[in-house]
C-alpha positions in Angstrom: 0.0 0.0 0.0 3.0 2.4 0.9 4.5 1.7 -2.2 1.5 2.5 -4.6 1.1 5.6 -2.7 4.6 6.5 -3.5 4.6 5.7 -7.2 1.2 7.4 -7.3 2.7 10.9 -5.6 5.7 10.3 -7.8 4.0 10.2 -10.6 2.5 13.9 -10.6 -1.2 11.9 -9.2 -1.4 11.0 -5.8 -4.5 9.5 -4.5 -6.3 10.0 -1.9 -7.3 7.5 0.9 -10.2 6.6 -0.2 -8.6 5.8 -3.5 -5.6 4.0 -2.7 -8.1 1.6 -0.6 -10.1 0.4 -3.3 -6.7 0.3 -5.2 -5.1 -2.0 -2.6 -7.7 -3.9 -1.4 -10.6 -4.0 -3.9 -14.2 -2.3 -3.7 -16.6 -3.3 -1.2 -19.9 -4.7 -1.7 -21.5 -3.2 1.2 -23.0 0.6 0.4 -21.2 3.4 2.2 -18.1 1.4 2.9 -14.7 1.5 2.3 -12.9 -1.9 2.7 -10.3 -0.7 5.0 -11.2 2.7 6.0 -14.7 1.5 7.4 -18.4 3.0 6.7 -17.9 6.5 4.8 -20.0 10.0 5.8 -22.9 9.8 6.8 -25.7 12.2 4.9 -26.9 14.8 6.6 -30.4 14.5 8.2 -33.1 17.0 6.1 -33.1 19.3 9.4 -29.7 20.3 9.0 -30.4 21.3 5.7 -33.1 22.8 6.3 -31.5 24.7 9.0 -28.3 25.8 6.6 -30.9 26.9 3.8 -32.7 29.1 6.4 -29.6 30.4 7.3 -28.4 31.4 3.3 -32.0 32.6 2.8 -31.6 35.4 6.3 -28.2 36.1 4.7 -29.9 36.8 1.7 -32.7 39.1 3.0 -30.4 41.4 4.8 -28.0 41.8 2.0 -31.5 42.7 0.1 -32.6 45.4 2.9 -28.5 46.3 2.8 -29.4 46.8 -1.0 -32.4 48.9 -0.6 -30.6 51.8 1.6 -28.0 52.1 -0.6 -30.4 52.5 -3.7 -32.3 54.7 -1.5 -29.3 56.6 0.0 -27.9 57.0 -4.3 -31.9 58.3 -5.4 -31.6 60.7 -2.9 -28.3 62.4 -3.5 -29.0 62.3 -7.1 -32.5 64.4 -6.1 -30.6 66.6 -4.1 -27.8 66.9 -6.9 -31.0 68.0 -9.1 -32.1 70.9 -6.8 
């Protein structure tokens, strides 16, 4: 195993761990796991996505209401600038 990870980095392409275990020791049959490594990642429950969208769409609507003032703040310099 240490040797095909050397050729591989020698090479220009070295693999990662994942890779140089189904290299050495063959795919597993079983889903979500690595022969050698163990079980892979788990996937995240729907509530922790659900909680990371809610966070990018509050991110969003202040940048939005950021937005606003400043195209607010512009329209009324340029009204001013008018006068």
């Amino acid at each position: 195993m240490v040797a095909i990870r050397d050729e591989a980095a020698l090479s220009g392409t070295p693999l990662s761990a994942e890779e140089l275990s189904i290299k050495c020791l063959g795919e597993a049959k079983t889903k979500n796991y690595i022969r050698g490594l163990g079980n892979g990642p788990k996937p995240s429950t729907y509530l922790s996505k659900s909680n990371s969208q809610s966070a990018r769409e509050d991110r969003l609507q202040k940048l939005q209401r950021d937005l606003d003032l400043i195209r607010d703040e512009q329209r009324r310099e340029r009204e001013e600038e008018k006068t």
